[in-house]
N, C-alpha and C positions, 0 to 999 in steps of 0.2 A: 265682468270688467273687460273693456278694449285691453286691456295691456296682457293680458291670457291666449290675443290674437295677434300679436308684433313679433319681433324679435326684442330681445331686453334691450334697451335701452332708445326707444323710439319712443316717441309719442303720438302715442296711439289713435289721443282724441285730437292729436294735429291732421293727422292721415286721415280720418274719418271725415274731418271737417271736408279736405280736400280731393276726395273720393265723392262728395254730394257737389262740392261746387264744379269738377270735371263732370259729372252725371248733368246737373243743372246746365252749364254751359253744352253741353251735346241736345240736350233738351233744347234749349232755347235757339241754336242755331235750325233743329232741326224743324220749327216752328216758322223762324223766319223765313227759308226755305220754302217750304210747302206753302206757305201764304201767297209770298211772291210767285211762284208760278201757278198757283190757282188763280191768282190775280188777272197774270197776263192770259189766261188760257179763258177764264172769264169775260175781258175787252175784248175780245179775236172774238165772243160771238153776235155783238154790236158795232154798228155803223152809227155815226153822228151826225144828223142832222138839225142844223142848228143850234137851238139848246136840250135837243132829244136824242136819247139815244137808242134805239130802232135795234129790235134784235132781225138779224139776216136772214133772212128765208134758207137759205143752204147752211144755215147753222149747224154746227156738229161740235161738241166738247170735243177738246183733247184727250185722250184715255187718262184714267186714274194712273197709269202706269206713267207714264209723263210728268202729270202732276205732281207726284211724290218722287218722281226720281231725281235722287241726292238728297232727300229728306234725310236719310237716315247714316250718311257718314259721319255724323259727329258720334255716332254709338259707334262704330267702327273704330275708328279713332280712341276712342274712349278703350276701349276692348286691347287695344292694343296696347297703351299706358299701362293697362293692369298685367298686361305679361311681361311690360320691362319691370313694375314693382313685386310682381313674383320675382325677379332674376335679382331685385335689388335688394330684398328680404333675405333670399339664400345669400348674395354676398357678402349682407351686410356680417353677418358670423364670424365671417374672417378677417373684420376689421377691426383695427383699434386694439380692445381687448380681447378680440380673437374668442368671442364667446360660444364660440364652437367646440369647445373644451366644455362648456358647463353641458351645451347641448348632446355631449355623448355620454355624458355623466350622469345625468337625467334616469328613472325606469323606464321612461316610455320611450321608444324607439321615433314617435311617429311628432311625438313633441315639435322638432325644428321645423318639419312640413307643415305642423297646423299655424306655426307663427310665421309660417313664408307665404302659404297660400289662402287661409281661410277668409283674408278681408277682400281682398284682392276677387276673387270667386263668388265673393257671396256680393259684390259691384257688380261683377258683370250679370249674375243669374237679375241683380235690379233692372242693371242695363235693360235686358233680353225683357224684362216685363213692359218695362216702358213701351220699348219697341214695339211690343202688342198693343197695348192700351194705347199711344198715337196713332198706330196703322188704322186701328177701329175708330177713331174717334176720327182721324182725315178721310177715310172711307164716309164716315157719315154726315160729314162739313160739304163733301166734295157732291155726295147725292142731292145732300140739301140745299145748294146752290145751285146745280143746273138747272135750267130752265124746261118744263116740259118739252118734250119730242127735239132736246139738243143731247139725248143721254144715247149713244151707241148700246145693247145690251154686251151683258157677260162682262162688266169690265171689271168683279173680283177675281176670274178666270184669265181675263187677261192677266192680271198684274203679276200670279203666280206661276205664268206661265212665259213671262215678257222676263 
């Protein structure tokens, strides 16, 4: 049950809802992002002529590193929400009815920290998945769409290295 990972008197499958929709929302910003500069980075390697579009002979893609970068602040962002709801979690104890009193009255010592940190934690280890599974998945959008002999080589070395 969520309410074994709150503090007592939260609702837990409130927080949860809003933990996916802050996840989703980072997700989807991080989507629109990456499209539009792959987009532009895409027209930069055509010229128009009349109603054709002519790829340049000195064509060269922008590096993946470019492409994706700012893709990925909205997990950042996100990342950091979940450390003001850690800090909101341990406050919230001391509010109200002060339920900080049950929480040292408890056997388990470790009790208050699993209801301050465990949702919160196990978002962001989401977060950090995601984060992988879009980086692979615009890695493989961004290969798929250049154009032969417009791909500079080394650009998954560039980007860990940029």
């Amino acid at each position: 049950k969520i309410e074994f990972y709150v503090p007592a008197g939260i609702d837990g499958a409130r927080e949860k809802f809003g933990f996916f929709v802050g996840l989703a929302a980072a997700a989807g910003y991080s989507v629109l992002v990456f499209a539009a500069r792959l987009g532009m980075a895409y027209r930069a390697l055509f010229e128009v002529a009349g109603n054709e579009k002519i790829l340049r002979q000195d064509a060269v893609m922008n590096d993946f590193s470019w492409v994706a970068n700012g893709s990925l602040r909205g997990f950042a962002v996100f990342a950091i929400c979940m450390a003001i709801m850690m800090i909101y979690h341990y406050v919230y104890h001391y509010q109200g009815s002060k339920s900080i009193y049950l929480m040292r009255r408890l056997p388990s010592r470790w009790e208050m920290w699993r209801r301050c940190l465990t949702l919160p934690l196990t978002f962001v280890v989401l977060a950090a998945a995601a984060v992988i599974v879009l980086l692979l998945l615009y890695y493989g959008v961004y290969i798929l769409v250049t154009p032969d002999g417009c791909l500079s080589p080394g650009q998954w070395q560039k980007f860990w290295n940029s």
